[in-house]
N, C-alpha and C positions, 0 to 999 in steps of 0.2 A: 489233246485238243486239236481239232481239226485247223488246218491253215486258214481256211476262208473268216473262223470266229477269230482268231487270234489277229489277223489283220484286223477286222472290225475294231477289237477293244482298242490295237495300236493307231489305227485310223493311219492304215497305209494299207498301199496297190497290193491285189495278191501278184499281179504282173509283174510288179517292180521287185517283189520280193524271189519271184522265180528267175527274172533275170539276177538278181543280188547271186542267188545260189550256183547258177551255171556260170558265173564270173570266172573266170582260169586268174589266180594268185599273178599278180605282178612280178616281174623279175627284185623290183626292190621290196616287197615282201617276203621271199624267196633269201635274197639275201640279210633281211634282218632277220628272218627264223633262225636262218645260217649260225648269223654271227650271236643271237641272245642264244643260243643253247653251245654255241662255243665257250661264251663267257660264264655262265653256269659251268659250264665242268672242271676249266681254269680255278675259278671260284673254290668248287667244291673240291678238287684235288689241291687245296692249300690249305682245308680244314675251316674256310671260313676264312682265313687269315690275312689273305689279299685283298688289297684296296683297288682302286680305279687304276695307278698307276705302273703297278707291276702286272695286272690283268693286261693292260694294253701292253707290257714290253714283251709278257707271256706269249700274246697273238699276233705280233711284229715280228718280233726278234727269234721264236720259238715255232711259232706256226707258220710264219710271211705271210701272215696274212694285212692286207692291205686295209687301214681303217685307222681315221684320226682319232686323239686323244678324246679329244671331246665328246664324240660318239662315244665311245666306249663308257666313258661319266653320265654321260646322260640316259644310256641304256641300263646302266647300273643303277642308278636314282631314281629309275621311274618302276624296277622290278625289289627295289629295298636291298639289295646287296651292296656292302660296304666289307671293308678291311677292318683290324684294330690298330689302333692309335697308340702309339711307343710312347713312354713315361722317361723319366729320367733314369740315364743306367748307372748303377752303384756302383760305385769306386770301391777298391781294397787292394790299391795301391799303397805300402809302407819303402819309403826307398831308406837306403842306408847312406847317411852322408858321406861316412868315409869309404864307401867302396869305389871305386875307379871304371865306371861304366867303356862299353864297348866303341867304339867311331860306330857314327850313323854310314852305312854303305848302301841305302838304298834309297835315300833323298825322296822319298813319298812314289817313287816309281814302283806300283805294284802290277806290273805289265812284265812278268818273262818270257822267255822265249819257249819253256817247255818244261815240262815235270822236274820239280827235286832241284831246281834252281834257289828258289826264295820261301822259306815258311815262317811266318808270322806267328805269333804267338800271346798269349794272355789269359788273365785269369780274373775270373767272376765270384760273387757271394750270391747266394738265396737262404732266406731265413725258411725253415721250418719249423713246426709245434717245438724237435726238440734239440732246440738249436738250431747256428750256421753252418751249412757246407761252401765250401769253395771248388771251383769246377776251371781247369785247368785242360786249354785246350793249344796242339797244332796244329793248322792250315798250309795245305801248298796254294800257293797265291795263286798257280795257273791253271791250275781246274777246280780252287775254290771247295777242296773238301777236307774235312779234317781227318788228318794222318796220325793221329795219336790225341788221347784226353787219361784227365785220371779226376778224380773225385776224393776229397776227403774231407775231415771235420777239423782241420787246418790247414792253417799257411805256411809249411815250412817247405824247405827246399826242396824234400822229397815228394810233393807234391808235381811240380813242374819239370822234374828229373823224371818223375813217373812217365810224364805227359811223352818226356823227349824220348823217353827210352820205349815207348809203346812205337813211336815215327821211324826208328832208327830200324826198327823189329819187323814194322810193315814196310818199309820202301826199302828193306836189304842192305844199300851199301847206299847211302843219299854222303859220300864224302866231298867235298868242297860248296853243298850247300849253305846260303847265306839264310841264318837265325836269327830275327828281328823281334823285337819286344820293347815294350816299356823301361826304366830302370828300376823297376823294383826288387825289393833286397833279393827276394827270392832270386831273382834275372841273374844278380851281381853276387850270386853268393858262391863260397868257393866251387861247393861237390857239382851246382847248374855248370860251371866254368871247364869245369874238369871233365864231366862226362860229356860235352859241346865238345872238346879238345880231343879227348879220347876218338869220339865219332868222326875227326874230320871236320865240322863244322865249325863257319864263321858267323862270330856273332855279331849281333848289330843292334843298335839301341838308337831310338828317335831322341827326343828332345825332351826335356821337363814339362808338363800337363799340357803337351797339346795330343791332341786325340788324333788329330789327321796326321800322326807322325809310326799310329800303326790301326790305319783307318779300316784295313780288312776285316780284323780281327774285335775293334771297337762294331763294325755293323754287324757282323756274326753275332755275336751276347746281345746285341740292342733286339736282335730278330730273334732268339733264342728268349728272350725276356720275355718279350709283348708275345709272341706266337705262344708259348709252352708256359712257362714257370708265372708268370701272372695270370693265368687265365684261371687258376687251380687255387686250392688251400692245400699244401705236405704235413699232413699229422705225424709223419715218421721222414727218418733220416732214409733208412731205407727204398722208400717208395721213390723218392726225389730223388734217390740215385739210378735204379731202375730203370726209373722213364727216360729221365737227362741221359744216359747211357746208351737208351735205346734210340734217340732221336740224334743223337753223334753218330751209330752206324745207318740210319735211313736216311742223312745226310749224304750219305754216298750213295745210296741205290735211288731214292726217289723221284720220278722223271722231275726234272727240271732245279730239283735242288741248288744242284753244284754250279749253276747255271748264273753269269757274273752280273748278271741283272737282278739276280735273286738277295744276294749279297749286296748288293749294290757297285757301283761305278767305284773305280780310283778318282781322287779329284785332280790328279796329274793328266786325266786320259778319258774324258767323255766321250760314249760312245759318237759315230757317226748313223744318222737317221733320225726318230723322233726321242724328244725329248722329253727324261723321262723324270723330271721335275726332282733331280737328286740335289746331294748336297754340293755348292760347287767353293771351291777355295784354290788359291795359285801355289804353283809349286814355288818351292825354296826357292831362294839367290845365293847359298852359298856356294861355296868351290863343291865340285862334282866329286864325291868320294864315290863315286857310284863302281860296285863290282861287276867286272867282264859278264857275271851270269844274268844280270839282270839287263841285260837289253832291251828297248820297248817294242813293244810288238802292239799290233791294232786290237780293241777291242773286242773283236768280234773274229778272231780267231780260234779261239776255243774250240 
């Protein structure tokens, strides 16, 4: 259709419109194209998976790029892009009364100073069509990636021995790192104790049901829930081990994974710069049993 009829139907200038078109894009056009198709990629290389608030730590903290919280929310809102929303994470925690748990030596400090210092540890359930597996994972706290996992269709100690003995295999000689975990029987049971002893390593165990006492490893399975295993139905054991398998080793290779914003903050050690609406809680008051290897280091060392 010719310009001059199509202005008539719009009842506007064909001048206004040919200046409209030889307009040159504003510099703040320019930079929202910029930043809405940064935020799409951020977006789309998390699977969908990122909300408003890890998108902006993504393009801060990951790209520097300069741009407040709230832009980034409101450019997200107006193009329908959202995150998914975490549910309750499943406990299968059984501890054993009589066993004689480890000293806490890392008092919620999950800030070391450098590889094969401090690795957290724990274990998750997901229900498949046929049956439970539990999924048994360790983390080095200082680059936030997991150095061993094992997967079975129980909870017995061989499962988390698996997990230890996978860490022990991939970081060669990790001797006087400190091994943190819940008390669960599994944690405290002999062959977990013996083969941590064997290795060189010190163990260490938080507190009775508080979460922030091995909070690395409780956001790892919260993100591992909501991103993977609830998004899906598992008609087979198999399949659910597969995938869970596969998404442990692209936890190391995938830009930004390993990345402590991804996992989220320690609540002993909030980043410096913008705030990236995490969980926040004060550190302990008791006496410092804290071991030499866990020194605090800044957030944003990495």
């Amino acid at each position: 259709m010719p310009v001059a009829v199509t202005c008539r139907v719009l009842d506007a200038s064909t001048s206004g419109y040919y200046e409209w078109r030889s307009r040159r894009a504003s510099s703040r056009d320019v930079e929202q194209a910029y930043l809405m198709d940064a935020i799409r990629h951020v977006h789309a290389a998390s699977y969908g998976t990122y909300g408003h608030r890890r998108v902006h730590a993504e393009l801060t903290m990951g790209r520097r790029l300069e741009v407040s919280h709230g832009r980034v929310e409101r450019l997200m809102r107006s193009t329908g892009l959202q995150g998914v929303h975490r549910r309750r994470l499943r406990r299968c925690t059984r501890r054993d009364e009589a066993a004689t748990p480890s000293a806490d030596l890392v008092e919620r400090r999950f800030t070391p100073d450098g590889p094969d210092r401090l690795y957290v540890a724990d274990v998750t359930q997901h229900r498949t069509n046929e049956g439970w597996l539990y999924y048994a994972v360790v983390i080095d706290c200082f680059s936030r990636r997991v150095v061993g996992w094992s997967i079975a269709d129980h909870i017995r100690s061989e499962l988390v021995v698996d997990a230890l003995q996978m860490a022990i295999w991939n970081r060669r000689r990790p001797a006087g790192t400190v091994h943190h975990s819940d008390h669960g029987s599994v944690y405290t049971s002999w062959a977990f104790g013996h083969r941590l002893r064997e290795a060189g390593l010190l163990g260490s165990m938080g507190s009775v049901g508080d979460c922030f006492d091995n909070f690395v490893a409780e956001s790892f399975f919260a993100t591992l829930q909501t991103e993977l295993l609830d998004r899906s139905t598992w008609p087979t054991r198999e399949g659910w081990r597969t995938r869970s398998s596969r998404s442990s080793r692209a936890s190391t290779t995938r830009p930004g994974a390993a990345r402590p914003w991804v996992i989220s903050a320690p609540p002993t050690s909030r980043p410096s710069g913008p705030a990236l609406g995490l969980l926040d809680h004060p550190a302990k008051t008791q006496h410092d049993h804290t071991h030499p290897n866990l020194a605090v280091r800044e957030h944003g060392g990495t």
